[in-house]
C-alpha positions as protocol buffer text, in pm:
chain_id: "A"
residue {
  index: 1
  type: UNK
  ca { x: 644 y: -368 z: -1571 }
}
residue {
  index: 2
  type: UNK
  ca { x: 1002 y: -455 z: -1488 }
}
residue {
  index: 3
  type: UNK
  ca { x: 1188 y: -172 z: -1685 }
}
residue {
  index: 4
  type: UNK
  ca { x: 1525 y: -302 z: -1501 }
}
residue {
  index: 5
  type: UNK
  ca { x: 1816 y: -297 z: -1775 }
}
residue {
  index: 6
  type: UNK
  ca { x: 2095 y: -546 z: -1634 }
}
residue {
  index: 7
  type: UNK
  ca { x: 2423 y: -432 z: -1786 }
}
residue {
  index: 8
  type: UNK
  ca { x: 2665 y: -556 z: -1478 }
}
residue {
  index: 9
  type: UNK
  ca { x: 2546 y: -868 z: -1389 }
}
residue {
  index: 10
  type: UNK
  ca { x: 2779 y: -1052 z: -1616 }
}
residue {
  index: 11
  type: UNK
  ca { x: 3070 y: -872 z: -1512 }
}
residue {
  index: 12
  type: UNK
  ca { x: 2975 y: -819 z: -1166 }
}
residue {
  index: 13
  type: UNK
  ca { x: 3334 y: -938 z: -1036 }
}
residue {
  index: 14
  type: UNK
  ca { x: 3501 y: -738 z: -1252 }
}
residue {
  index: 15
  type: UNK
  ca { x: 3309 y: -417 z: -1130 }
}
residue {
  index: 16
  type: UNK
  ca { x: 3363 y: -524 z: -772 }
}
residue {
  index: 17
  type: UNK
  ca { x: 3765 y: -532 z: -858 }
}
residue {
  index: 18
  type: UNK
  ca { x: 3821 y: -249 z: -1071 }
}
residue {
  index: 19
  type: UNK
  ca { x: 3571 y: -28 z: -994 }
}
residue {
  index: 20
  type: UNK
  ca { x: 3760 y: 312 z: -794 }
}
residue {
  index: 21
  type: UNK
  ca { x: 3660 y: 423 z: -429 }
}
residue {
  index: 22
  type: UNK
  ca { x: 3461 y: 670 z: -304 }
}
residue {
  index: 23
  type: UNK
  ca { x: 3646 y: 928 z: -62 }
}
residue {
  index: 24
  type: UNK
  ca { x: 3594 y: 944 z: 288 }
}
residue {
  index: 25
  type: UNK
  ca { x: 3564 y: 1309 z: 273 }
}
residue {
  index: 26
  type: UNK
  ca { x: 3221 y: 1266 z: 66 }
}
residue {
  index: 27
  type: UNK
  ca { x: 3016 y: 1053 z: 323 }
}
residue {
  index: 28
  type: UNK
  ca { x: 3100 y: 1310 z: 583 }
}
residue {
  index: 29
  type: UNK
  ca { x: 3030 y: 1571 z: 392 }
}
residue {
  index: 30
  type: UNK
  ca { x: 2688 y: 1453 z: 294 }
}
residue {
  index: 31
  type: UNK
  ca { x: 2639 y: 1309 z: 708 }
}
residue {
  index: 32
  type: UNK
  ca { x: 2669 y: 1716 z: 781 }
}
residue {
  index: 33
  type: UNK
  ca { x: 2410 y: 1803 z: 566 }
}
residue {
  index: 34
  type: UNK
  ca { x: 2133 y: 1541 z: 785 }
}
residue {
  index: 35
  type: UNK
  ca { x: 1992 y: 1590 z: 1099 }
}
residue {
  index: 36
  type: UNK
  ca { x: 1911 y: 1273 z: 1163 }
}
residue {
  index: 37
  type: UNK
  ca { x: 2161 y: 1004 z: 1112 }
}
residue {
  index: 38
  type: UNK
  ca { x: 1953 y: 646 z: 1177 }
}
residue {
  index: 39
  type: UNK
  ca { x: 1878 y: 549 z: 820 }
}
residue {
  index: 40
  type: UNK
  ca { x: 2070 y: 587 z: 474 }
}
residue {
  index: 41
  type: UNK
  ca { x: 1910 y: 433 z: 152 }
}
residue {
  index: 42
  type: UNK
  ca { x: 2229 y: 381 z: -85 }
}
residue {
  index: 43
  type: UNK
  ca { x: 1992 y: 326 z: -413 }
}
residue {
  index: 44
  type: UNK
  ca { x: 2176 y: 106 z: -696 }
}
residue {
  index: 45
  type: UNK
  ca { x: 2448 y: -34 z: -486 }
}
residue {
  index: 46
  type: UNK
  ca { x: 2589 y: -194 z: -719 }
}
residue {
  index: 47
  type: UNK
  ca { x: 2930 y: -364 z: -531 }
}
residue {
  index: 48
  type: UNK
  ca { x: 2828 y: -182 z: -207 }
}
residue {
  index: 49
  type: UNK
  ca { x: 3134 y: 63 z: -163 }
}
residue {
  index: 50
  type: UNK
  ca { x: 2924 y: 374 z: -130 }
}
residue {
  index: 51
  type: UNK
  ca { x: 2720 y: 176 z: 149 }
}
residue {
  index: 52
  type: UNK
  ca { x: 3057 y: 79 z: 349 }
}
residue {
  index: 53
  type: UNK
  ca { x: 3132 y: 427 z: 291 }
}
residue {
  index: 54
  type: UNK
  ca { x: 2790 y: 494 z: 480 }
}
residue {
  index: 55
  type: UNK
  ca { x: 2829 y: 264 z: 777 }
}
residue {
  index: 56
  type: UNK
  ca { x: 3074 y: 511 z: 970 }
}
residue {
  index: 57
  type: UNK
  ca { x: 2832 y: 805 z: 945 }
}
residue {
  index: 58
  type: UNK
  ca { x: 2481 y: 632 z: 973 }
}
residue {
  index: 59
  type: UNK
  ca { x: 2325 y: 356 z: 1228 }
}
residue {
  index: 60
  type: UNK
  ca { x: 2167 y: 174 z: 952 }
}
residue {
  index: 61
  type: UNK
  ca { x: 2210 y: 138 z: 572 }
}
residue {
  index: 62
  type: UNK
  ca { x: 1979 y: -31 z: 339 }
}
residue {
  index: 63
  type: UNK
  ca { x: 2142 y: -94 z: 14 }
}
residue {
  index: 64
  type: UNK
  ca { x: 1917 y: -210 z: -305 }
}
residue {
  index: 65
  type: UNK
  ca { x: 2019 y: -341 z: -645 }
}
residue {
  index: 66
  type: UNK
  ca { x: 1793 y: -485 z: -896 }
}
residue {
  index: 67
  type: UNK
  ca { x: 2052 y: -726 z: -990 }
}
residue {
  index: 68
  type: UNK
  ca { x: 2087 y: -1044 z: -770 }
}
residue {
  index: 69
  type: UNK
  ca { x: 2454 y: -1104 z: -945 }
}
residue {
  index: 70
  type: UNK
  ca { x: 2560 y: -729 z: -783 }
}
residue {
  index: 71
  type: UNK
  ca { x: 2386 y: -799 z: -453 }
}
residue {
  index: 72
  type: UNK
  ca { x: 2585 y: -1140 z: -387 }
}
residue {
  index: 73
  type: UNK
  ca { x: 2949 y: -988 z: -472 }
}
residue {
  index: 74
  type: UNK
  ca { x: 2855 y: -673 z: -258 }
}
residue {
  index: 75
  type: UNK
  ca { x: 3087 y: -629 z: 10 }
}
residue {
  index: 76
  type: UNK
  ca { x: 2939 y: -715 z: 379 }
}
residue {
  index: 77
  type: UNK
  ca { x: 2896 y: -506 z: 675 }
}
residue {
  index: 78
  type: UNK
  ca { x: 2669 y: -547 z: 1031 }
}
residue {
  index: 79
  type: UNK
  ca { x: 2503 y: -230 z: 976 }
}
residue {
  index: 80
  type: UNK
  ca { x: 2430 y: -279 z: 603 }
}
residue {
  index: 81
  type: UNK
  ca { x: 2066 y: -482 z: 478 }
}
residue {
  index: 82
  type: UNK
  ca { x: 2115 y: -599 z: 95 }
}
residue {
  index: 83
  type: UNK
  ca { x: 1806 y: -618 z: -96 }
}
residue {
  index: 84
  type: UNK
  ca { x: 1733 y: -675 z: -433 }
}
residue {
  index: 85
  type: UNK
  ca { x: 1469 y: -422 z: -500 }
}
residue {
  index: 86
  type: UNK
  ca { x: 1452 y: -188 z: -799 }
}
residue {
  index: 87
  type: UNK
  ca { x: 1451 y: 146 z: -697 }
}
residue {
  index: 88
  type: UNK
  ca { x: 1119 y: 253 z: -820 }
}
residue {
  index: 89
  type: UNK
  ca { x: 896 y: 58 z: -573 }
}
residue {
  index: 90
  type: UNK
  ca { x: 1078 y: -35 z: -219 }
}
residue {
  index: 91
  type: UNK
  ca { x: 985 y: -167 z: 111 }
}
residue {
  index: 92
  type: UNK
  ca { x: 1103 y: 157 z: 305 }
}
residue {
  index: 93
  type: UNK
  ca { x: 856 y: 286 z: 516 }
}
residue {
  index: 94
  type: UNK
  ca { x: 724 y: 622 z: 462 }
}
residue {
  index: 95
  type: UNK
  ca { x: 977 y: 921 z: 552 }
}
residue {
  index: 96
  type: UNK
  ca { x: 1223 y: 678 z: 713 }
}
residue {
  index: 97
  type: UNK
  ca { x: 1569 y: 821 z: 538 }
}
residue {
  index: 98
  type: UNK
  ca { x: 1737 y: 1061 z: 628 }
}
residue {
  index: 99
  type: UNK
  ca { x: 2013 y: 1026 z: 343 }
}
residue {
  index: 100
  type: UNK
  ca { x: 1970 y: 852 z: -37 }
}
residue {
  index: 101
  type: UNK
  ca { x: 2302 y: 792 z: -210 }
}
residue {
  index: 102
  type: UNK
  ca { x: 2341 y: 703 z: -539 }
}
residue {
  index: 103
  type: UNK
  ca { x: 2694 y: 640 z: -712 }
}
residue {
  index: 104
  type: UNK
  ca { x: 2683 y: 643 z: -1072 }
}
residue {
  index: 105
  type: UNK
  ca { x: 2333 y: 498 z: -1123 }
}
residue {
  index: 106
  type: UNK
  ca { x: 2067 y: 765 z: -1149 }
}
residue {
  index: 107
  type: UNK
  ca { x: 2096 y: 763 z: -1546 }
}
residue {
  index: 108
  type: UNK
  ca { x: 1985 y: 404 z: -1539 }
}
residue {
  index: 109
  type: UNK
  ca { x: 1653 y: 507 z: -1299 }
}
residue {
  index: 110
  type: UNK
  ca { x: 1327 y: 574 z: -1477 }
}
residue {
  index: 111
  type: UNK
  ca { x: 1291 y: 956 z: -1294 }
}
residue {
  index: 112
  type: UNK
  ca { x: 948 y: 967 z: -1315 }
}
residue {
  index: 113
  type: UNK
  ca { x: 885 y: 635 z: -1082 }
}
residue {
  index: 114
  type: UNK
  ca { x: 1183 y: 680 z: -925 }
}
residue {
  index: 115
  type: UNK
  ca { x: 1182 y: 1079 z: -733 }
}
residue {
  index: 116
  type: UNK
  ca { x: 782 y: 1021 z: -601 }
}
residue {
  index: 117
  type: UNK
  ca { x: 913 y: 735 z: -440 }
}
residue {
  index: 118
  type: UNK
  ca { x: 1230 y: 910 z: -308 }
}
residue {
  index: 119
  type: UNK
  ca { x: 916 y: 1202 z: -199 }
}
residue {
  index: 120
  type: UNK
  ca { x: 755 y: 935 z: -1 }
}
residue {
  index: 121
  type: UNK
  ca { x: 1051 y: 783 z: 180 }
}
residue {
  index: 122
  type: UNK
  ca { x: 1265 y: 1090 z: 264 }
}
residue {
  index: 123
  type: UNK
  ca { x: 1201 y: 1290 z: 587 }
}
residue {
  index: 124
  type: UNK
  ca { x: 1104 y: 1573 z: 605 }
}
residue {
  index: 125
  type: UNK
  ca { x: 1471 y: 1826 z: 535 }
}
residue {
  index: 126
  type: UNK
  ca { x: 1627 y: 1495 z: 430 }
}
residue {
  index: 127
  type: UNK
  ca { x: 1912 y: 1449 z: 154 }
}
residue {
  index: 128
  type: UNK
  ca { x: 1915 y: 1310 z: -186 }
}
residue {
  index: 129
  type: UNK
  ca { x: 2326 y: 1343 z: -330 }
}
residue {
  index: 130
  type: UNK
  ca { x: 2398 y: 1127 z: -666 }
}
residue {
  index: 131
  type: UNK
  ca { x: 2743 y: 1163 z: -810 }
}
residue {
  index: 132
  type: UNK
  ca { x: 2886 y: 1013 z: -1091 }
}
residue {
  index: 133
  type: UNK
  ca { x: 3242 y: 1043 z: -1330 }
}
residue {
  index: 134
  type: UNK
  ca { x: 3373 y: 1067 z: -1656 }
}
residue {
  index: 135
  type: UNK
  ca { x: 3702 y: 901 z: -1785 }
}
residue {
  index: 136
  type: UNK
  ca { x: 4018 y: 841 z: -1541 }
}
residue {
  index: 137
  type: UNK
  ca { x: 4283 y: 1152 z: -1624 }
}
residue {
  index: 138
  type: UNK
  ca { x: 4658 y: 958 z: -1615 }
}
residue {
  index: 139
  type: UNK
  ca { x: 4882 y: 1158 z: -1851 }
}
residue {
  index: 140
  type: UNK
  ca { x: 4823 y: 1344 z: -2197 }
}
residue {
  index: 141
  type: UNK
  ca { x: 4926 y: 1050 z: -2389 }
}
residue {
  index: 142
  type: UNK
  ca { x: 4704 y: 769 z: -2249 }
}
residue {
  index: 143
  type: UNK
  ca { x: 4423 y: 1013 z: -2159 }
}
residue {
  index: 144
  type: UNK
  ca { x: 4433 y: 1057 z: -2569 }
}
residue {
  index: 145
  type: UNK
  ca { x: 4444 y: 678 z: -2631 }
}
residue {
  index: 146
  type: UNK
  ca { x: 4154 y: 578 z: -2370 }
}
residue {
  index: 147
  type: UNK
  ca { x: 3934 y: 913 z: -2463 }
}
residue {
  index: 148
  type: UNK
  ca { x: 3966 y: 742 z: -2843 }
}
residue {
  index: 149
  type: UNK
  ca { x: 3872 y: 443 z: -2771 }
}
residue {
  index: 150
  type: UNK
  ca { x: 3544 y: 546 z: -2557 }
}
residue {
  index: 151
  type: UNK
  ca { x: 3458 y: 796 z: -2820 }
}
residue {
  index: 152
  type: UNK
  ca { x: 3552 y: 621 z: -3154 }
}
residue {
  index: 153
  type: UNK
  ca { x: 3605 y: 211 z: -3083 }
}
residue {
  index: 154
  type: UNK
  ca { x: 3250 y: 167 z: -2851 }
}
residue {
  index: 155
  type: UNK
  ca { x: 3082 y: 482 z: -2898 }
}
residue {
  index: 156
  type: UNK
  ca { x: 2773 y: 358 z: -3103 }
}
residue {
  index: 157
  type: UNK
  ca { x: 2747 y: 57 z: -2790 }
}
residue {
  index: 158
  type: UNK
  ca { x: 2687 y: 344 z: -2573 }
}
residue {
  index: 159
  type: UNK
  ca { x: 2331 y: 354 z: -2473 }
}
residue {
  index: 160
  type: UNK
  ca { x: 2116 y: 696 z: -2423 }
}
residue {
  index: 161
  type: UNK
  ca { x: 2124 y: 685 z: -2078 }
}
residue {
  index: 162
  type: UNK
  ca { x: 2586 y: 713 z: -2065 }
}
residue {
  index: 163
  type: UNK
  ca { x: 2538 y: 1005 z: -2282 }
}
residue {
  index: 164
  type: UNK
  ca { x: 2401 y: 1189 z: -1943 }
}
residue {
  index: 165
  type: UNK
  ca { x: 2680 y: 1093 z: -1803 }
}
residue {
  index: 166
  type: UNK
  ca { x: 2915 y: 1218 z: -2089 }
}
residue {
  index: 167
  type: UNK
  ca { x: 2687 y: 1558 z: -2019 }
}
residue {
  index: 168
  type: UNK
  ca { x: 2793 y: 1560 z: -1633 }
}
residue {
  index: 169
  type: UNK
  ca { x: 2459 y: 1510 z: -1527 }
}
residue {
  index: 170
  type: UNK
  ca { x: 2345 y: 1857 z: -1616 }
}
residue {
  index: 171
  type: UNK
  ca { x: 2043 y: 1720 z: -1847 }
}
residue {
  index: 172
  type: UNK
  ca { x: 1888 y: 1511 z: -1595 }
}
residue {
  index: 173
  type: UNK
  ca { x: 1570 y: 1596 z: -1384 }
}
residue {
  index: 174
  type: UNK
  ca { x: 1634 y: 1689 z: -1036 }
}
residue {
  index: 175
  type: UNK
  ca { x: 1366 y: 1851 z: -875 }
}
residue {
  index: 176
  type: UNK
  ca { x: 1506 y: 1909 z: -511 }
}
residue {
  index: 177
  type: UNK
  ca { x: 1609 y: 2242 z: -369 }
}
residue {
  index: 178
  type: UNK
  ca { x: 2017 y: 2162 z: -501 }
}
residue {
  index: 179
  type: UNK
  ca { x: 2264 y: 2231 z: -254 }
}
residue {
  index: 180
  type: UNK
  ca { x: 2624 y: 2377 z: -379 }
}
residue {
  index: 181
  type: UNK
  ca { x: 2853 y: 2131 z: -292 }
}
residue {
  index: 182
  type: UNK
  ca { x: 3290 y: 2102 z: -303 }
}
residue {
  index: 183
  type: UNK
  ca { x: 3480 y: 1929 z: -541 }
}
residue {
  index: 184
  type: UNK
  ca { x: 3573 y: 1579 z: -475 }
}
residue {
  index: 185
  type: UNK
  ca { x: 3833 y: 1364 z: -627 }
}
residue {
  index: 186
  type: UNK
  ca { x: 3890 y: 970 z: -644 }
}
residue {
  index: 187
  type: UNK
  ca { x: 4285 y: 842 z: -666 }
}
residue {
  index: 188
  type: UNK
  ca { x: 4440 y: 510 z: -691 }
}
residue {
  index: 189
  type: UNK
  ca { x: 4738 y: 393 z: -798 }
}
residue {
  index: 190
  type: UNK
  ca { x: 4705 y: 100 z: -1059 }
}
residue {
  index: 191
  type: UNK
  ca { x: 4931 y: -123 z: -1241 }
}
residue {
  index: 192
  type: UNK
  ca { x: 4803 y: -98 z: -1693 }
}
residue {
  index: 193
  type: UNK
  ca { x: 4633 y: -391 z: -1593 }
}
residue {
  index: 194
  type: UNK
  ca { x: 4407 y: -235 z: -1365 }
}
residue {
  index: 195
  type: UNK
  ca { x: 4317 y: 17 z: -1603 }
}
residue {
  index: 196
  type: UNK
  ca { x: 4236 y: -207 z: -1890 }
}
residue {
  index: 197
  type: UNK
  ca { x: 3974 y: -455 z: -1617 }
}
residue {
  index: 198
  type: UNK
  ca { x: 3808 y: -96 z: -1544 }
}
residue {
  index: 199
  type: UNK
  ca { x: 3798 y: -115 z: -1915 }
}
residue {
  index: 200
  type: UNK
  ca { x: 3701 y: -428 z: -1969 }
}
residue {
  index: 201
  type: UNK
  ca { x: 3391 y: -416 z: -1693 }
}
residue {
  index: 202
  type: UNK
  ca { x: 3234 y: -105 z: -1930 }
}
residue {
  index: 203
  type: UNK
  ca { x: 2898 y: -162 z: -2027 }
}
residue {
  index: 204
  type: UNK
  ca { x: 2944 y: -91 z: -2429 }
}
residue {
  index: 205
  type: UNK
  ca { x: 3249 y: -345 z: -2380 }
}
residue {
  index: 206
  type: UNK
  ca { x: 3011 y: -603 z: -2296 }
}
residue {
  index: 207
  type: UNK
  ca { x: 2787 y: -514 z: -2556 }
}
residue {
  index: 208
  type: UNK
  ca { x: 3073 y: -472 z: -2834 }
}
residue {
  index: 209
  type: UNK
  ca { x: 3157 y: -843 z: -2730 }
}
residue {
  index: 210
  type: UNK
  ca { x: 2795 y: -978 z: -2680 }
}
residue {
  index: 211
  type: UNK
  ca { x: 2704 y: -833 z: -3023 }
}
residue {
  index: 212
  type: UNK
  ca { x: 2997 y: -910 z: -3249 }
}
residue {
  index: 213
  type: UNK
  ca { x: 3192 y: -1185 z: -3049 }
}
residue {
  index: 214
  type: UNK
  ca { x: 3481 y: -988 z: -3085 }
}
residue {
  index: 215
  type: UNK
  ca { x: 3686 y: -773 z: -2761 }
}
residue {
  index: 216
  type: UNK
  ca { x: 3804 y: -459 z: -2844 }
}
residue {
  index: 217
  type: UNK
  ca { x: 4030 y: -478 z: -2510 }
}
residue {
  index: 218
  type: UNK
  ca { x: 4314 y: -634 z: -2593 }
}
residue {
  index: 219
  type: UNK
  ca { x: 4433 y: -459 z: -2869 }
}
residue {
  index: 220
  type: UNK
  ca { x: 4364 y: -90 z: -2660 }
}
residue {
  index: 221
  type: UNK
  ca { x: 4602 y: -285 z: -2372 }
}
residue {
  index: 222
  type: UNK
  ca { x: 4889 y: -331 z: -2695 }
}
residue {
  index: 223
  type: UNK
  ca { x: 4827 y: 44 z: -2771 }
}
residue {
  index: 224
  type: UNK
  ca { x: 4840 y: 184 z: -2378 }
}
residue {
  index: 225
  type: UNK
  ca { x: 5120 y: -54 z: -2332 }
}
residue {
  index: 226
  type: UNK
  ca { x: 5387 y: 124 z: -2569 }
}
residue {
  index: 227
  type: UNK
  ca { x: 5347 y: 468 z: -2364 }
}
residue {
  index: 228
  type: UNK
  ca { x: 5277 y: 319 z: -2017 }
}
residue {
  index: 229
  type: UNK
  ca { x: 5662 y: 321 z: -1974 }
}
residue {
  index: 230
  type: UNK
  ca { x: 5819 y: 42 z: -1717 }
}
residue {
  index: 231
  type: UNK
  ca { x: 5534 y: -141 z: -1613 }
}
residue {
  index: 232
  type: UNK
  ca { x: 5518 y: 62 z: -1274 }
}
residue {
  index: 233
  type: UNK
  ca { x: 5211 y: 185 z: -1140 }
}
residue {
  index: 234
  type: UNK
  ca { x: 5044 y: 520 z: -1234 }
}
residue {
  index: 235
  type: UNK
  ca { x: 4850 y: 785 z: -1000 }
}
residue {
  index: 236
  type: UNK
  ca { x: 4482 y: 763 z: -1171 }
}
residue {
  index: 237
  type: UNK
  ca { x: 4248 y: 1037 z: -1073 }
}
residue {
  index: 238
  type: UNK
  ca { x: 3855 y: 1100 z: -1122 }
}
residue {
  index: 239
  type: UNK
  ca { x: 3688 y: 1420 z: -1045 }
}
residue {
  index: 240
  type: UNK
  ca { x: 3299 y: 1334 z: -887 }
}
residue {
  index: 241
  type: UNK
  ca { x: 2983 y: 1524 z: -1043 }
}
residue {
  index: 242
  type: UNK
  ca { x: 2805 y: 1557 z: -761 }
}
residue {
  index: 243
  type: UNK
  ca { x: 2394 y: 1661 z: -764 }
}
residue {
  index: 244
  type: UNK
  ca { x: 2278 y: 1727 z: -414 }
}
residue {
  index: 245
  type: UNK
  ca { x: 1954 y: 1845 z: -276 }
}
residue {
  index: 246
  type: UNK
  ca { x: 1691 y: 1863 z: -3 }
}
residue {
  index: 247
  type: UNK
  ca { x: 1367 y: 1732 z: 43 }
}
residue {
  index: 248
  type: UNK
  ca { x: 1131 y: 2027 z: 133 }
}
């Protein structure tokens, strides 16, 4: 039964342009924690940054999406293998990986499918690490006006599985020995017109739009845009919510 709920595929440039990086400082934190480095699974790869983030730290990455859209705007690299696999049932052999990674996916994954078969293709003392963020933090004022509109505007086009998100994670299953882990931060500096395509490639967004034929975008950007200032860019940061643990 294909359980696979495609909420990117239509906006799967988008996500690939506005989406924020991963810090370096997180792959090799997560490499230390392996003692083998020949094989990292990045699991919902969505636009493939966290497997480039992989490639410097690992010989091989295999990188699997359920959506074919994702997998053909995913950026390229010799040592990374796209597949379009859903994470549940893949073609990894038994206790190949030494590292799974997966960036803000595992509240899509159905847990019970999904952690047997991360069981049967880890190696023995090998890592799982998932991470995932809330809202950008840019000043007081348009922190206010963006936290509104993803509370208030969309909040009944969020589905159940954002509201683990919104919870930092700390509902979800995770039944691996959990290894503390630092705090890690994501920064860019954007232009309002950065902010409001991050916007724009949300999943309720797409929802609002699909379901009423009306975006809700345009008239946040008119809001944001009377206390962005002069039109320069802004520092935008993210703090990660990391879970990380060890295959026993």
């Amino acid at each position: 039964m294909n359980l696979f709920k495609d909420n990117f595929s239509k906006q799967s440039n988008e996500y690939l342009k506005f989406r924020p990086t991963y810090p370096d400082e997180l792959f090799k934190f997560l490499s230390s924690l392996t003692d083998e480095h020949e094989l990292a699974w990045d699991c919902g790869t969505g636009n493939g940054q966290a497997a480039v983030g992989l490639t410097d730290y690992f010989e091989r990455i295999y990188a699997t999406d359920a959506s074919e859209k994702q997998i053909e705007n995913a950026m390229r690299h010799e040592k990374i293998t796209y597949v379009v696999e859903q994470v549940e049932h893949t073609s990894l052999k038994n206790h190949s990986v030494d590292l799974i990674t997966i960036g803000l996916a595992l509240h899509w994954f159905q847990f019970d499918r999904f952690y047997p078969e991360v069981q049967r293709v880890l190696k023995p003392n090998g890592v799982i690490a998932a991470w995932t963020y809330r809202l950008p933090s840019i000043s007081n004022e348009i922190d206010i006006i963006v936290r509104k509109f993803h509370d208030e505007v969309v909040d009944e086009y969020w589905q159940p599985e954002n509201r683990l998100v919104d919870q930092g994670y700390k509902t979800i299953l995770f039944p691996f020995k959990e290894i503390e882990v630092p705090q890690f931060e994501m920064h860019k500096k954007w232009y309002l017109k950065d902010l409001v395509g991050l916007v724009g490639s949300w999943s309720a967004v797409q929802r609002i739009i699909n379901q009423t034929g009306k975006d809700p975008v345009p008239e946040l950007e008119a809001e944001l845009n009377k206390v962005w200032g002069d039109g320069s860019k802004k520092e935008i940061k993210w703090e990660l919510i990391l879970k990380v643990g060890r295959h026993e």
